[in-house]
N, C-alpha and C positions, 0 to 999 in steps of 0.2 A: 444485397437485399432484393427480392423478387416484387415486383408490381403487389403492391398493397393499396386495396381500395379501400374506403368510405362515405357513406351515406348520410343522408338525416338521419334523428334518431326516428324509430318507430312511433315514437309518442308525438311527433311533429311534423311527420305524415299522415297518422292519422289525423290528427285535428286540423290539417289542408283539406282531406278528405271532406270531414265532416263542416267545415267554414262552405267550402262547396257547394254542399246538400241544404243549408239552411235556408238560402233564398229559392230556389226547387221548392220546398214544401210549403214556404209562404205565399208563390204560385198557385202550389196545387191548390193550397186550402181558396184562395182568392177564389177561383175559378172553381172550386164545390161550391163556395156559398153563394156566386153567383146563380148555377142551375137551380138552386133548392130554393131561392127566393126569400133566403134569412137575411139576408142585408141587399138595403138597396142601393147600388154602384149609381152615380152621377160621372160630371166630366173627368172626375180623374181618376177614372178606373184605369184606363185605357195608360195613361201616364205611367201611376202603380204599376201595372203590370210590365210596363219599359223598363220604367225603373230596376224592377226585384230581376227581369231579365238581364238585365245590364251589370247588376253585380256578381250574378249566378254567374256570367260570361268569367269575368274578371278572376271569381273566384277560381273557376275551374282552369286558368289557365295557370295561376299561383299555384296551384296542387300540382298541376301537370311539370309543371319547373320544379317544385321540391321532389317528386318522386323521379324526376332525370338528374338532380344534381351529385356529384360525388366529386371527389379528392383523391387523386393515385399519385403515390409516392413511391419513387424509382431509387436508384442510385444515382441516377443520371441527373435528374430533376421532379418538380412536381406538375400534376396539374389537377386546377381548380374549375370545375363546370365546363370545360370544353377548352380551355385556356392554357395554356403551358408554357413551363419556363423550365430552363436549366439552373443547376443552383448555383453558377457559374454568374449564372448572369442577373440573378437576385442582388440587389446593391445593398438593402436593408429591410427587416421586418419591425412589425410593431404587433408585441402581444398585449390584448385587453384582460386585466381579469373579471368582467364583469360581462356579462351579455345576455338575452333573452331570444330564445327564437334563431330568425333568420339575421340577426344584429352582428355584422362581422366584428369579430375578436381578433383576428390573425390578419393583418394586411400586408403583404409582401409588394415590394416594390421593385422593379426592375429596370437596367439600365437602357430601356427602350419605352420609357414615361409607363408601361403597365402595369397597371395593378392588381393582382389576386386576393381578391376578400375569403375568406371561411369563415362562414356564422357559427354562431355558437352551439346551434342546435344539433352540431357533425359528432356524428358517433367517436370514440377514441379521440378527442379533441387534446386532451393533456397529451396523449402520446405523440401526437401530430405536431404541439407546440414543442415536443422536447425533437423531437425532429428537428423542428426549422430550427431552434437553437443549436444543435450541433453543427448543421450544414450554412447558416449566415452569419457573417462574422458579424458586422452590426446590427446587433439585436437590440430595440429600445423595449421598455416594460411600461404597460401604461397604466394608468386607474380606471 
């Protein structure tokens, strides 16, 4: 098997993207209607406006980790977001069937205490699960 990669899906970088951009516009719009004199700002403009900064930060750094994250599967072993193991040295996985988003479904455990999560939102996810099924031998199935 040749290095096969995966990503989020597209519908789950975009909506990082766009989680992003929300607090950005609630800025902007804060900071129009301050120039135009339609509403008038007291002490906690200046707050508001930390505030909507503070989550635009946050968001944007959430976007920036989903649009870096992926899954490469070897022959050798895997690796998840910068993380790698051999399948060698996987001891047991746990597949979820239920997940939404960034909500890991596949946890792999290995005999050096670390753990590799994949959310649910990873492109080719059933093929990936039918992966680790082949290559760990204690596989548990969870609700």
């Amino acid at each position: 098997m040749a290095t096969e990669r995966f990503e989020y899906t597209g519908a789950f970088k975009f909506r990082a993207f766009w989680q992003a951009v929300y607090p950005g516009a609630m800025l902007a719009i804060m900071a129009w209607m301050a120039t135009i004199d339609v509403f008038e700002f007291k002490w906690w403009a200046p707050l508001a406006a930390l505030g909507l900064a503070a989550w635009m930060v946050f968001e944007l750094v959430k976007a920036f980790r989903a649009m870096r994250f992926a899954v490469s599967l070897t022959d050798e072993g895997i690796e998840v977001d910068g993380q790698s193991a051999r399948w060698s040295e996987i001891e047991r996985a746990e597949l979820r069937r239920l997940g939404i988003g960034s909500t890991p479904v596949i946890r792999l455990h290995t005999a050096a205490g670390a753990v590799l999560s994949i959310p649910a939102a990873t492109s080719s996810l059933p093929y990936i699960a039918g992966v680790v099924r082949g290559r760990v031998t204690s596989v548990s199935e969870l609700a």
